[in-house]
N, C-alpha and C positions, 0 to 999 in steps of 0.2 A: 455631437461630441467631436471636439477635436482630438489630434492622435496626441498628447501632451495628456490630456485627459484620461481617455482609454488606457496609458500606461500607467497613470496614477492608479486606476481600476487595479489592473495588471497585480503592480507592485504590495496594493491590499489585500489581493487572493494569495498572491506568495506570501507574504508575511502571516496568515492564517495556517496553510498547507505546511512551511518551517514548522507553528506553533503542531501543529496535528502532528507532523512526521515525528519530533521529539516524542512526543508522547505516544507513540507507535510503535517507536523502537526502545524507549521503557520499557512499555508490557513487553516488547520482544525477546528482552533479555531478561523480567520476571519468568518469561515461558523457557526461556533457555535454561534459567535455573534449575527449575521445575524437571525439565527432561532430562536436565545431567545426574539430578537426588534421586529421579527414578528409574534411572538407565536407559531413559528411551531416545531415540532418535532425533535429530535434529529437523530431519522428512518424513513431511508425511503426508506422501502424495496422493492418498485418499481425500484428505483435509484442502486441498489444494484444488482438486479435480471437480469437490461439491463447490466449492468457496467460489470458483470460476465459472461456472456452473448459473449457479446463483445473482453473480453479478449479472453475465451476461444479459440472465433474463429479466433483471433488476433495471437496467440501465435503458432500455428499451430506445434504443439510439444506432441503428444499422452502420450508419454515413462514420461518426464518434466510436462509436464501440473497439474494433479495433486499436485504437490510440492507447482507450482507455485500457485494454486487456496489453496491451504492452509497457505501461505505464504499473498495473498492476501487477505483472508478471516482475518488473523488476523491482518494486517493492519487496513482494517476498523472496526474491535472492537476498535482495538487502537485507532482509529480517533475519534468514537463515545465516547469513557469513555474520551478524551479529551475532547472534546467539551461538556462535562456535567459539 
């Protein structure tokens, strides 16, 4: 593959992860809803500690992983200062 190519690649994965991230931060702001009707908090860093938890062992990628938990981590900032 030429690199003309590979970005074509590129630009198909982003255009997927836009389509996913909308719909991410939908539910974000369903769940914001949800926890302003029922008074609860925004954080909930139990939810976050399994979540991360989970991926880690999920992702099974040492070298990647980190990336991916930084990447992840600021997801859900994102999610959270949505939902505020």
């Amino acid at each position: 593959m030429n690199l003309e190519q590979l970005r074509l690649e590129i630009d198909a994965i982003d255009a997927q992860m836009m389509a996913l991230f909308k719909e991410r931060m939908k539910i974000s702001k369903m769940i914001g809803a949800y926890k302003k009707a029922h008074q609860l908090p925004v954080l909930d860093s139990k939810r976050e500690e399994v979540l991360l938890a989970l991926r880690k062992e999920a992702f099974n990628d040492e070298v990647l992983y980190p990336y991916y938990e930084t990447f992840l981590k600021t997801m859900l900032n994102l999610s959270k200062e949505y939902q505020k």
